[in-house]
Steps between C-alpha positions, in 0.01 A plus 500: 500500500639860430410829688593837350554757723493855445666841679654791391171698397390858638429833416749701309466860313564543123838472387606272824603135534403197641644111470184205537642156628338155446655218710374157410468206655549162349759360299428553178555896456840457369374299170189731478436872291392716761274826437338825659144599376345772654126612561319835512192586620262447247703313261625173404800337636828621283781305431827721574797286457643193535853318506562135403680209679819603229469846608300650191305803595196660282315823650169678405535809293369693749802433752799477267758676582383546872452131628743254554422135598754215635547261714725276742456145492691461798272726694149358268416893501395681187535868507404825324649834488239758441653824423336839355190415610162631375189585679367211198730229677247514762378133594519161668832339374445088475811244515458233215680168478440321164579167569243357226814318314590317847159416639219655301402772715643852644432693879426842545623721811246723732609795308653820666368845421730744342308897522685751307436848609514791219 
């Protein structure tokens, strides 16, 4: 069974910085692509990013250039560096780990809430 747990969320003004962590449980998070999708009120869930088990990362549009994702096996924590935030980067950030290759399924985190101020 894995858990995903999320921290590193708050509030933050325009322009400012914050860095989400996921720690996972488990033992399959080293083999797995690993993801942040976030949610705003109103809307559907968003993917943002994600970074494969070879270390391949792919980002939204929207947070090019501003987001970074990676990881550490060693620690089985994913993390992303927000920086230049936007009042529109406003939402509930989710942990993903796609392990649909390995065992057919993937496991959401509780989500942490990231409020940008303008």
């Amino acid at each position: 069974q894995v858990q995903l747990v999320e921290s590193g969320g708050g509030l933050v003004q325009a322009g400012g910085s914050l860095r989400l962590s996921c720690a996972a449980s488990g033992s399959i998070f080293s083999i797995s692509t690993m993801g942040w999708y976030r949610q705003a009120p109103g809307k559907q869930r968003e993917w943002v990013a994600t970074i494969t088990a070879r270390f391949t990362t792919n980002y939204a549009d929207s947070v090019t250039g501003r987001f970074t994702i990676s990881r550490d096996n060693a620690k089985n924590t994913v993390y992303l560096q927000m920086n230049s935030l936007k009042p529109e980067d406003t939402a509930v950030y989710y942990c993903n780990l796609d392990s649909y290759l390995v065992i057919g399924r993937d496991y959401w985190g509780q989500g942490t809430q990231v409020t940008v101020s303008s």
